[in-house]
C-alpha positions in Angstrom: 0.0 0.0 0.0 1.3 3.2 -1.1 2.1 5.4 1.7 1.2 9.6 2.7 3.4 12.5 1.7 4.9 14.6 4.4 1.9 16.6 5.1 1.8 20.3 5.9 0.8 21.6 9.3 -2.7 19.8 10.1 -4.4 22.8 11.5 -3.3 24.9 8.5 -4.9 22.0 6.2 -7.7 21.7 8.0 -8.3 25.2 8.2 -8.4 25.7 4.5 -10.6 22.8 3.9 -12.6 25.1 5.9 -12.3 27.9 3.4 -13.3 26.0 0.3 -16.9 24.6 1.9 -17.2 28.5 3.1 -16.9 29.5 -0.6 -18.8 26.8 -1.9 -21.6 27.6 0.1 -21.1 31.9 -0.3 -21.4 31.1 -4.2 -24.1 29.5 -4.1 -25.8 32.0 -1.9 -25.0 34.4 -3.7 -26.6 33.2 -7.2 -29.0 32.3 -5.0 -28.7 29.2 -7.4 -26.6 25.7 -7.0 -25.5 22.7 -5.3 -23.6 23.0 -2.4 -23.7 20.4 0.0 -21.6 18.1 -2.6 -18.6 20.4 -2.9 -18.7 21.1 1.2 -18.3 17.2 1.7 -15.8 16.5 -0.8 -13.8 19.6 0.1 -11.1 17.3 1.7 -10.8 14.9 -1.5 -10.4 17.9 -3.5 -7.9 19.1 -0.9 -6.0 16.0 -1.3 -6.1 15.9 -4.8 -4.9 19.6 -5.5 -2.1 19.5 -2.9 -0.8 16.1 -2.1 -1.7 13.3 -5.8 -2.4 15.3 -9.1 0.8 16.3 -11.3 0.0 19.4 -12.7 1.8 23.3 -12.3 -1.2 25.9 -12.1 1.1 28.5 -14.3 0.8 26.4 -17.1 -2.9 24.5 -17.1 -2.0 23.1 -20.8 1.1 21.3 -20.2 0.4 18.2 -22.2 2.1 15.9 -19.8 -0.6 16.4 -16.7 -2.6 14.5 -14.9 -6.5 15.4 -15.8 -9.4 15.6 -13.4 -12.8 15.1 -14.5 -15.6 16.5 -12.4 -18.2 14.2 -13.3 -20.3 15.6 -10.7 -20.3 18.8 -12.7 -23.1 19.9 -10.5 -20.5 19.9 -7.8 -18.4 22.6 -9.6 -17.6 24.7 -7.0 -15.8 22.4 -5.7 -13.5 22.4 -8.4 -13.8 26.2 -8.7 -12.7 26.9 -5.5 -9.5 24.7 -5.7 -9.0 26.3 -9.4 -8.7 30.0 -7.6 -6.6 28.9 -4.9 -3.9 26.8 -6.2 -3.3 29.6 -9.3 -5.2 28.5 -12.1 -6.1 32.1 -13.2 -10.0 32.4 -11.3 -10.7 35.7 -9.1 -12.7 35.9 -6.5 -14.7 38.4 -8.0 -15.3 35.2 -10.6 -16.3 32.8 -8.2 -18.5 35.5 -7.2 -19.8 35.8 -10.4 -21.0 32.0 -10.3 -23.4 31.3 -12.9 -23.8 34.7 -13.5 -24.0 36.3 -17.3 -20.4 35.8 -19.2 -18.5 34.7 -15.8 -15.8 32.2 -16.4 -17.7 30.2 -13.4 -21.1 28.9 -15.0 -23.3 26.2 -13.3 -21.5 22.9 -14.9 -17.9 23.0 -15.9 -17.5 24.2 -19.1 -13.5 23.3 -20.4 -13.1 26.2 -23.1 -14.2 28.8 -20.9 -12.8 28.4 -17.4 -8.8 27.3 -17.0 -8.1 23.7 -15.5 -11.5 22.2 -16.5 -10.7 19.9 -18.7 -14.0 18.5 -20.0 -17.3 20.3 -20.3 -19.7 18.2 -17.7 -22.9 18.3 -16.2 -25.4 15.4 -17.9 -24.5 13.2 -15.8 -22.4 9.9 -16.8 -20.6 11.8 -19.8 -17.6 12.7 -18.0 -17.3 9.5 -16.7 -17.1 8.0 -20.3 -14.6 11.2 -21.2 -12.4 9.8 -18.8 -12.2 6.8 -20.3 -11.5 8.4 -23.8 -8.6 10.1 -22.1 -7.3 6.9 -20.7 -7.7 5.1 -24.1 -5.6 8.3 -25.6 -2.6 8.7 -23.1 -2.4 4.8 -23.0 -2.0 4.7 -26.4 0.4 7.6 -27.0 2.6 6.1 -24.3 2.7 2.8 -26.5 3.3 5.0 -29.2 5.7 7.2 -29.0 6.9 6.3 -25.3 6.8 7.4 -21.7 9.4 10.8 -22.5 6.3 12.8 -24.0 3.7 10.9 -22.5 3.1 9.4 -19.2 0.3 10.4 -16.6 -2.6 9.5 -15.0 -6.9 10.2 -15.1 -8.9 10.9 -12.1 -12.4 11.4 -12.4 -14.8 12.4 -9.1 -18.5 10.8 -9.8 -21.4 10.5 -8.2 -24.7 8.0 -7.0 -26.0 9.8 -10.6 -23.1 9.2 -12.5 -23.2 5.9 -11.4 -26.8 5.0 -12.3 -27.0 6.4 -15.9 -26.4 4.0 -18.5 -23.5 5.4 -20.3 -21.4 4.7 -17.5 -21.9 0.8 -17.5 -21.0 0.6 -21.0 -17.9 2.9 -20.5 -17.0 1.1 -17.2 -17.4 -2.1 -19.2 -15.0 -0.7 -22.2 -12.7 0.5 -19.7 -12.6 -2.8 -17.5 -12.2 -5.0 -21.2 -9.3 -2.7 -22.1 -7.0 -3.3 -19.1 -7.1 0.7 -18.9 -4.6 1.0 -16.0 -4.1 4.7 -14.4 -7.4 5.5 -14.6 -8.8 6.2 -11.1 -12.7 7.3 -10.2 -13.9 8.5 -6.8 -17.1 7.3 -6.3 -19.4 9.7 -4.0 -21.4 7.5 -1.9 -23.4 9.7 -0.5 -26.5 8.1 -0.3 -28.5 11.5 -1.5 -30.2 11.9 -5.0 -32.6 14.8 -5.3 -35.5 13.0 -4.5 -34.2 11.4 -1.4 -32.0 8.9 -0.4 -30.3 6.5 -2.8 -32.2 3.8 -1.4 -35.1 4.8 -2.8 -34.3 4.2 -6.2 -30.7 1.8 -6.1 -29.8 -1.3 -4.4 -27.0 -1.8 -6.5 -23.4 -3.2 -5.4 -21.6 -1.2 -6.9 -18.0 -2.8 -5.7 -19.0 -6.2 -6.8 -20.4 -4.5 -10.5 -17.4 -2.7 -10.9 -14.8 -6.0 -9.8 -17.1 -7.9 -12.4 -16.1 -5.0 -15.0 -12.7 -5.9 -14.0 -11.9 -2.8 -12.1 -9.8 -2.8 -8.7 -11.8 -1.7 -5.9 -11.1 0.6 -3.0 -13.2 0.8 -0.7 -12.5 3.7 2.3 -15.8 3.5 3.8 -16.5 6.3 6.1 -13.1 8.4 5.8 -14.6 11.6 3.9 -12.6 13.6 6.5 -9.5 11.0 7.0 -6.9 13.1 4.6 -4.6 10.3 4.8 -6.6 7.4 3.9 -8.0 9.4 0.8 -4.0 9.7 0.0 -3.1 6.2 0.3 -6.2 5.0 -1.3 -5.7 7.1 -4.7 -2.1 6.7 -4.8 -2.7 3.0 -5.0 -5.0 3.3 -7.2 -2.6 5.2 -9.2 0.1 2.6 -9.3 -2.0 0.2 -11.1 -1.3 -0.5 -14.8 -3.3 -3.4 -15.6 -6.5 -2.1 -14.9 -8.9 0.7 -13.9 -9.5 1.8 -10.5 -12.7 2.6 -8.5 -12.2 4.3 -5.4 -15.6 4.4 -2.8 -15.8 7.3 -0.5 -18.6 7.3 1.9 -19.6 11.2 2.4 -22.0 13.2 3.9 -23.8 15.7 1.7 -23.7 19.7 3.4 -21.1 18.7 6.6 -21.2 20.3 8.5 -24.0 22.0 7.8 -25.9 21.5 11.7 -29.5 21.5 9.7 -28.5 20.2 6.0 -25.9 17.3 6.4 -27.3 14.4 5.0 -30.1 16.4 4.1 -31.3 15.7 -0.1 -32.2 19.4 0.7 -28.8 20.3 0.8 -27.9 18.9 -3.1 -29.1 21.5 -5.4 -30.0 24.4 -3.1 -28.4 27.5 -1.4 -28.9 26.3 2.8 -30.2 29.2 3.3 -28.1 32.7 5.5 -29.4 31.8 8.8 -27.5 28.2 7.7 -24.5 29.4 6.2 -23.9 31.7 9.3 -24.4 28.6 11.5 -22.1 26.8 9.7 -19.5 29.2 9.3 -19.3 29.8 13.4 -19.1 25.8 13.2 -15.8 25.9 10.5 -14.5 28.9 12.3 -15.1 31.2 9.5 -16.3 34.9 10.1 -20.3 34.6 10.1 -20.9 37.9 8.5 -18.6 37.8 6.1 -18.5 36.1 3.0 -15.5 34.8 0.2 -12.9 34.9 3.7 -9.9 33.7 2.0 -7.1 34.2 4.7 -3.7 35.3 3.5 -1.8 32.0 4.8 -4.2 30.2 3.2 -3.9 31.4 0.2 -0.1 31.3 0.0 -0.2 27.7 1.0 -2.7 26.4 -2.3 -0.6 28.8 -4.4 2.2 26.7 -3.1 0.8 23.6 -4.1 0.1 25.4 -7.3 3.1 26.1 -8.5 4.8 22.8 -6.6 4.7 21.3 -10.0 6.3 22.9 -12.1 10.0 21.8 -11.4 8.3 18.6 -12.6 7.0 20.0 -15.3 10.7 21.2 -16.6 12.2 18.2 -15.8 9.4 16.0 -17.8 10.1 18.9 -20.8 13.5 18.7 -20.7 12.9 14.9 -20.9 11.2 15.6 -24.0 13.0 17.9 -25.8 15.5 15.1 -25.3 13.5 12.6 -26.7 12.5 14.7 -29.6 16.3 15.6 -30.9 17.1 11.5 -30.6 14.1 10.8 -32.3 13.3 13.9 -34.9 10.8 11.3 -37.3 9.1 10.1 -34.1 9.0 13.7 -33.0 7.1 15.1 -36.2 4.7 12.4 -35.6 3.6 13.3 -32.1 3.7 16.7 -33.2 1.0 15.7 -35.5 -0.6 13.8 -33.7 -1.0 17.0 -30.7 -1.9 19.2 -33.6 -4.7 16.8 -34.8 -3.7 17.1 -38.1 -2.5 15.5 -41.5 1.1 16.0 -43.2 2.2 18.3 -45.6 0.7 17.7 -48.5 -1.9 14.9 -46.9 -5.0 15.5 -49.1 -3.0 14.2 -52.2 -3.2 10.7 -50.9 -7.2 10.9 -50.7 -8.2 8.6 -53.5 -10.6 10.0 -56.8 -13.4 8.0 -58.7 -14.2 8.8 -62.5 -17.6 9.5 -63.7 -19.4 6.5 -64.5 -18.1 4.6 -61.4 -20.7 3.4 -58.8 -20.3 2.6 -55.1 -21.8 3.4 -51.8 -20.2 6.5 -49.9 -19.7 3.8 -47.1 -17.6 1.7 -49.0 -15.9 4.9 -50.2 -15.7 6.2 -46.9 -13.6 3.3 -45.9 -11.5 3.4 -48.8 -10.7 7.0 -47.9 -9.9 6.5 -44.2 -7.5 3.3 -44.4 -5.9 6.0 -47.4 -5.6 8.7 -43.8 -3.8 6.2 -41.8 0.0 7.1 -42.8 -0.8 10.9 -43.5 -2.7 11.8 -40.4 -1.3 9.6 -38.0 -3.7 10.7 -35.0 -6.5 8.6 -36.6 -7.9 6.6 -34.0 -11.5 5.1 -33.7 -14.1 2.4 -34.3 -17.5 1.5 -34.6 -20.1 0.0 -32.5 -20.0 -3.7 -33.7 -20.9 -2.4 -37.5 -17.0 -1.7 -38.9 -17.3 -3.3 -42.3 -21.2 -2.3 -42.1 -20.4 1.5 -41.8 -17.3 1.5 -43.8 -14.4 2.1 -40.6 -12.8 -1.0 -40.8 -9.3 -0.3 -40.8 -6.2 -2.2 -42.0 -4.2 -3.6 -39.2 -5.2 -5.3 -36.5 -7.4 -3.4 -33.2 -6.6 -2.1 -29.6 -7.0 -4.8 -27.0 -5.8 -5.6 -23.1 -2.0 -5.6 -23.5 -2.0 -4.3 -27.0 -2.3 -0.5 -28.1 -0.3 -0.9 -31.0 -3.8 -0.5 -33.6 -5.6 2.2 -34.7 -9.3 0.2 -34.5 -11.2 0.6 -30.9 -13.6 -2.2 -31.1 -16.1 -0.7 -29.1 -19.0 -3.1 -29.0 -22.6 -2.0 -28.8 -22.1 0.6 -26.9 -23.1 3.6 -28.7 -24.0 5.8 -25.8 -20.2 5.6 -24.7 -19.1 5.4 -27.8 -19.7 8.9 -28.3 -18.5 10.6 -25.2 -15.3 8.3 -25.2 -14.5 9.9 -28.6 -15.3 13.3 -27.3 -12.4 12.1 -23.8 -10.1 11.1 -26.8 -10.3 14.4 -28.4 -9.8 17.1 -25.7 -7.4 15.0 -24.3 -5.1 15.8 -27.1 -2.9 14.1 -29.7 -5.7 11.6 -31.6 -8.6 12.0 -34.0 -10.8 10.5 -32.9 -13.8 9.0 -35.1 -17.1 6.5 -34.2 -19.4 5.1 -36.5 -22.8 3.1 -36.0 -26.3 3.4 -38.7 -27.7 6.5 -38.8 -30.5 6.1 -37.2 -28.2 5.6 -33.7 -27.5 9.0 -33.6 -30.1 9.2 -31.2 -28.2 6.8 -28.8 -25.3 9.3 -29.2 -27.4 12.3 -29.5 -26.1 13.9 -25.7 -22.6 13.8 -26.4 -22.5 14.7 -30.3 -24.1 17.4 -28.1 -21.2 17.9 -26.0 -19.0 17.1 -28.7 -20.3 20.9 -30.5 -20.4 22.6 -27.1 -16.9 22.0 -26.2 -15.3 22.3 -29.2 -14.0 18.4 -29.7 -12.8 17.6 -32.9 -14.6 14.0 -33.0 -15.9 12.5 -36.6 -19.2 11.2 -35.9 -19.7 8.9 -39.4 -23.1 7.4 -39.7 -24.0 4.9 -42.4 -27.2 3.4 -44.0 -28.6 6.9 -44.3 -31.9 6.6 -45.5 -34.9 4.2 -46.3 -32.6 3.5 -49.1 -30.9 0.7 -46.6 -34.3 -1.4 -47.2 -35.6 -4.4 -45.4 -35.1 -3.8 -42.0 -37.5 -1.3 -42.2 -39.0 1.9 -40.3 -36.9 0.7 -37.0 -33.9 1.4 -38.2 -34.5 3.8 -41.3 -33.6 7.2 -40.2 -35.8 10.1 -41.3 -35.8 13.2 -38.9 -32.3 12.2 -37.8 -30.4 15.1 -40.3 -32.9 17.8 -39.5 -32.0 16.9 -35.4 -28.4 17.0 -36.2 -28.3 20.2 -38.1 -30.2 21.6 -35.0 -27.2 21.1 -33.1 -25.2 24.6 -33.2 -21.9 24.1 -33.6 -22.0 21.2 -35.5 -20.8 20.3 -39.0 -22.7 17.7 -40.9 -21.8 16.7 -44.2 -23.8 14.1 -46.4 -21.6 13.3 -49.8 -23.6 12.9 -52.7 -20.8 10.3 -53.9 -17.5 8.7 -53.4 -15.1 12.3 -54.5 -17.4 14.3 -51.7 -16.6 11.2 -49.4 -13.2 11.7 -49.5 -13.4 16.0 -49.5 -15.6 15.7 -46.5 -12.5 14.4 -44.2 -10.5 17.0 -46.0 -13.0 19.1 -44.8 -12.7 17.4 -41.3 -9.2 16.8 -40.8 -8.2 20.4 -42.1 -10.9 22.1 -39.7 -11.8 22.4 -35.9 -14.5 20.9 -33.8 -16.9 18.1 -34.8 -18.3 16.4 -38.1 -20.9 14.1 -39.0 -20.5 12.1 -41.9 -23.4 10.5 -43.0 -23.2 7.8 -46.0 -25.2 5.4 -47.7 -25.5 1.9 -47.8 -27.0 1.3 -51.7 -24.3 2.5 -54.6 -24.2 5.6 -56.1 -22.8 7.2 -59.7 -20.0 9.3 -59.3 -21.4 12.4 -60.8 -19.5 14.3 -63.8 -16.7 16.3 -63.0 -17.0 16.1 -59.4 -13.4 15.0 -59.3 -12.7 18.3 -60.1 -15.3 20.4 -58.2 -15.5 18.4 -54.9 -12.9 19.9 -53.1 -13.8 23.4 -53.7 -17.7 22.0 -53.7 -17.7 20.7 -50.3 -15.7 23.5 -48.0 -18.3 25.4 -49.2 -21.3 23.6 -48.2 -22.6 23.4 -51.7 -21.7 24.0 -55.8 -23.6 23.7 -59.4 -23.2 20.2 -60.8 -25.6 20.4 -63.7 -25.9 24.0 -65.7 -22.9 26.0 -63.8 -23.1 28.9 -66.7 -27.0 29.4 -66.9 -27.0 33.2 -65.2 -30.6 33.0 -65.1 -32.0 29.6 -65.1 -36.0 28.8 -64.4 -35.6 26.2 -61.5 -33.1 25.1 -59.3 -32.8 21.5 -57.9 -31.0 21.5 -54.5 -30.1 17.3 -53.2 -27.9 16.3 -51.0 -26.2 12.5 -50.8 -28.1 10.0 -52.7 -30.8 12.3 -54.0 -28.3 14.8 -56.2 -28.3 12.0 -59.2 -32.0 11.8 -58.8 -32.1 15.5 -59.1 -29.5 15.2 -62.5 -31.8 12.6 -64.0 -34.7 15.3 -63.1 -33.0 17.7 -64.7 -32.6 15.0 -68.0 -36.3 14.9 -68.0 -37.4 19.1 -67.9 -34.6 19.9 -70.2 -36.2 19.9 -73.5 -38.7 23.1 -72.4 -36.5 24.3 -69.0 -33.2 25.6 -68.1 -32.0 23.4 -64.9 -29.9 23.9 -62.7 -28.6 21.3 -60.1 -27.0 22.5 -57.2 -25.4 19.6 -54.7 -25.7 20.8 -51.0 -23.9 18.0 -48.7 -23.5 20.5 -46.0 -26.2 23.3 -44.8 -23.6 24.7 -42.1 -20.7 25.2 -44.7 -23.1 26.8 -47.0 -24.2 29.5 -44.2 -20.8 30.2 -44.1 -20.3 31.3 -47.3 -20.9 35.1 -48.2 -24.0 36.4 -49.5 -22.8 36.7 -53.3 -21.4 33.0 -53.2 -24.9 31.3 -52.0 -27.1 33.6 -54.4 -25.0 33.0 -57.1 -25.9 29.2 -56.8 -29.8 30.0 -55.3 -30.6 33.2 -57.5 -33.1 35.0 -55.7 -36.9 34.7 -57.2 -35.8 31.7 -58.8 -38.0 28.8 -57.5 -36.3 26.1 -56.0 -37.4 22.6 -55.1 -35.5 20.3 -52.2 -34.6 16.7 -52.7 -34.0 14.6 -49.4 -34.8 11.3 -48.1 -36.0 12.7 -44.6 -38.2 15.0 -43.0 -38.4 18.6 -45.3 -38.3 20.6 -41.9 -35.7 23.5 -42.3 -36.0 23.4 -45.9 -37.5 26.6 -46.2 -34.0 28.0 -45.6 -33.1 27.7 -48.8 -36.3 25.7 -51.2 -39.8 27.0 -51.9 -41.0 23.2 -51.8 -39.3 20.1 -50.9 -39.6 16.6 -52.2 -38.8 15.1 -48.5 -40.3 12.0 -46.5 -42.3 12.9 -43.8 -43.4 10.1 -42.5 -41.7 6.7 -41.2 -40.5 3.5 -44.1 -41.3 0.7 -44.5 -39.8 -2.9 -45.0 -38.9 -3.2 -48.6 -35.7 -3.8 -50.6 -33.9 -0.1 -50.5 -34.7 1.0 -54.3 -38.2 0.0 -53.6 -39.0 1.9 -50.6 -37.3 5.1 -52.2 -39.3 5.0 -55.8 -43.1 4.2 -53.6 -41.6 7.1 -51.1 -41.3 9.8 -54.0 -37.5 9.8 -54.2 -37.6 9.1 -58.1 -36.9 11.3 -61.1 -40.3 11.5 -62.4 -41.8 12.4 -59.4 -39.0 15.1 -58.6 -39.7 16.6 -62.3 -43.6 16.3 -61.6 -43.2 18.7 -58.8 -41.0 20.9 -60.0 -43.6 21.5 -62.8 -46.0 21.9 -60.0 -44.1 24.1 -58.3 -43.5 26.2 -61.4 -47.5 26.5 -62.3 -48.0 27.3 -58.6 -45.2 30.2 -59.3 
């Protein structure tokens, strides 16, 4: 068993335990708004964490080579707030004041790109649990990779009852526990307090004997919330363990020591009240009638512990830049891999399809990726149980227990992990992460491709079998409002190629940019449409181009498709153009187009012009840019794909019928 540091003086610990429930609770009071009876029980893990376990140096919160810490309580963010301002992290006291307050760096949940030292954004509960996991998966492999000199730390993540009970967490625990992910340690918050009362209520669960049957190690303190030692020596050995992840059970007590809150569900998403607070400040030995006391010894002794890492910090640099002149080929490959991007000259190796050629974009999609895997050597990802299915499969073999040499993460069917895992990967830095299941999953992964736009995590979400084109498996798993929900998403880019050569320029698109992407593809083949070889590139960054009648300055109609309906649109276009002037515009991304200024997008959409939509889903949003869609507004149906398309209106014929509709209606 791992043994303490050489604490500092007790009283002066103790003391500024004190401090950090006093400011927990003044936040909250304050805002009048907030949960502070976790943050005031878990002030001494936090303590023990900040000054005694985590690797980190406050002056420099991105040094690649820290130890993270995932509130996946994010509810309990003052906790983390508190310890963020005293150890040096950059936060005021006039911003913990402003707690959840208009444009303060301290909102209600942690939020990682706009407060420093929060390293994921967190709040629905479960996700940071399975971002922690992603960051294991990424600094495990790294460390395989490239070797301990440039990468070698640890993951701690602080959940709770909630955490616990949501279901992403059993499939990331069950990831985790199959992957042998070593230094990865969780403290679990048994509390025994959920909103509605005590855990009892709703959970009988062991949860040591369902995380040892995940294959975790178990550590259970028991009643030792306030025992600064035991938390010590029970996360340091978690720490030390390699071969697989770590649970570490702390029995708390929600508000202490609140005299009328603790253990009080009252006390879990509620100011206690100022008659309370000043109770339990005269308890703590805090002023009463004063609030954000921060005492000057205090202080100094958390900006101690602060900056106490940064000696380590230069001698792990100097370790690098060691590493890096010895190893200059290796070197330009981490580099890459930390910047999240390709090589020089990386795009050239995407491959092109002729006109005439047919395939599905999945099949392309795959083609393309395994053509990534020297050029952007970050690539790192996998499906859940549908690789060859949704076109991911990669060459090599995958990541398993005691091997991280692959590039595949088998994940299993585990879609709601899935996602936030990939979202871990990403913001822990130095992969690209992608995950991949049938379209009409997104809604499994809906929360954390959520996340994924909030926080800025440059994860490629790539879902197949896009449509009722996929056929006989019918309205259950034939997506139709599921592009409409994901363009809702702000932040998000979604891209849906209309053939193989928009495939490919969609991970251009990707790999070249920041933040997230959906790629969504199709199962049935597809013509590679004329010239696209030579317009997709430019096509796609912009969210749209002309594929049929570029030089018509004033043509009668406009047909606007995205993926497998742009050909139907072309063969429309065949069919009106012995008495109309067509033009066919291909618009695989609606949030690249927006970006475009406003000559670009009415030189394509010429105002007054009618315009008709083509899409295999729901026509909501349309109206953005089409006077009348030809969409599917209702759910499939079990048929073989090309079946269920032509009886659901995605034909030719019927696209040209309405377009001459549309045009005697105008």
């Amino acid at each position: 068993m791992a043994t303490t540091t050489n604490p500092a003086d007790p009283q002066l610990e103790a003391r500024g335990i004190n401090v950090v429930r006093g400011l927990a609770m003044d936040a909250v009071q304050e805002a009048n708004s907030g949960h502070p009876g976790t943050p005031m029980a878990l002030a001494p893990l936090g303590h023990v964490l900040f000054t005694r376990v985590l690797r980190y140096d406050a002056a420099e919160p991105n040094w690649f080579d820290r130890d993270r810490l995932i509130l996946s309580a994010g509810h309990a963010s003052m906790l983390l707030y508190s310890y963020l301002h005293l150890t040096g992290f950059g936060l005021t006291l006039d911003d913990l004041r402003s707690f959840r307050q208009w444009g303060s760096r301290t909102p209600g949940h942690p939020e990682n790109h706009v407060t420093p030292g929060v390293e994921v954004t967190t709040g629905p509960l479960g996700q940071g649990f399975a971002n922690g996991v992603g960051m294991a998966i990424a600094e495990r492999w790294l460390r395989e990779r490239f070797g301990p000199e440039v990468c070698d730390h640890r993951i701690y993540a602080i959940c709770s009852d909630g955490d616990l009970q949501e279901g992403i967490s059993h499939e990331a625990a069950s990831l985790a526990g199959h992957l042998g992910l070593g230094r990865l340690v969780y403290v679990y918050d048994d509390n025994h307090i959920t909103i509605d009362g005590t855990t009892e209520i709703s959970m009988s669960d062991n949860t040591a004997a369902r995380f040892e049957a995940y294959g975790w190690r178990v550590v259970d303190l028991g009643d030792a919330a306030e025992d600064l030692d035991a938390i010590e020596r029970g996360l340091r050995s978690a720490a030390e363990v390699d071969d697989r992840p770590s649970l570490v059970i702390l029995r708390s007590h929600i508000g202490y020591p609140s005299p009328g809150k603790t253990d009080d569900p009252a006390a879990h998403g509620a100011p206690l009240g100022h008659d309370e607070v000043r109770a339990t400040k005269e308890i703590l030995g805090l002023p009463p009638d004063e609030s954000f006391v921060v005492p000057d010894d205090v202080l100094a002794f958390y900006r101690a512990a602060g900056a106490r890492g940064a000696a380590t910090r230069e001698t792990k640099e100097a370790t690098a830049t060691a590493w890096r002149a010895a190893n200059r080929e290796l070197a330009s490959e981490f580099d890459l891999c930390l910047a999240a991007q390709g090589r020089d000259g990386w795009e050239h190796k995407l491959p092109i399809w002729q006109a005439g050629e047919r395939t599905a974009t999945r099949k392309a999609n795959q083609k393309v990726m395994n053509a990534l895997l020297d050029v952007v050597p970050g690539l790192l990802g996998g499906s859940a149980d549908l690789a060859e299915s949704n076109g991911v499969a990669l060459e090599g073999r995958g990541l398993a227990n005691g091997d991280f040499s692959g590039r595949q993460i088998h994940f299993g069917i585990r879609e709601h992990a899935m996602g936030a895992v990939g979202n871990g990967m990403a913001l822990h830095g130095g992969v690209v992460p992608f995950s991949a299941t049938f379209l009409i999953f997104s809604d499994y992964q809906r929360p954390s491709v959520r996340l994924a736009a909030l926080s800025g995590a440059k994860v490629a979400f790539v879902y197949s079998h896009d449509s009722v084109g996929l056929g006989e498996d019918g309205p259950t798993h034939q997506p139709i409002e599921h592009l409409f929900a994901l363009r809702a998403i702000p932040g998000l880019r979604v891209i849906r190629p209309a053939d193989a050569n928009e495939t490919a320029q969609a991970w251009r698109v990707h790999v070249d940019g920041d933040g997230p992407t959906v790629i969504v593809t199709t199962r049935q083949d597809l013509p590679v449409l004329e010239r696209s070889s030579e317009r997709a590139a430019d096509g796609v960054a912009r969210g749209a181009y002309v594929v049929v009648d570029e030089d018509a300055a004033a043509p009668d109609l406009v047909l606007i498709g995205t993926g497998s309906e742009v050909h139907v649109c072309v063969e429309a276009a065949d069919v009106l153009s012995e008495s109309l002037a067509v033009r066919v515009v291909s618009m695989p991304s609606w949030e690249l187009f927006a970006e475009q200024p406003d000559a670009y997008r009415e030189s394509l959409l010429p105002p007054g012009v009618p315009t008709l939509a083509v899409e295999a889903g729901v026509g909501l949003g349309w109206d953005r840019y089409a006077d009348a869609t030809v969409s599917i507004d209702r759910f499939g149906a079990s048929a073989p794909g090309a079946v269920a398309l032509a009886n659901l209106g995605m034909t030719a014929e019927n696209v040209a019928d309405r377009a001459r509709a549309l045009l005697e209606q105008r």
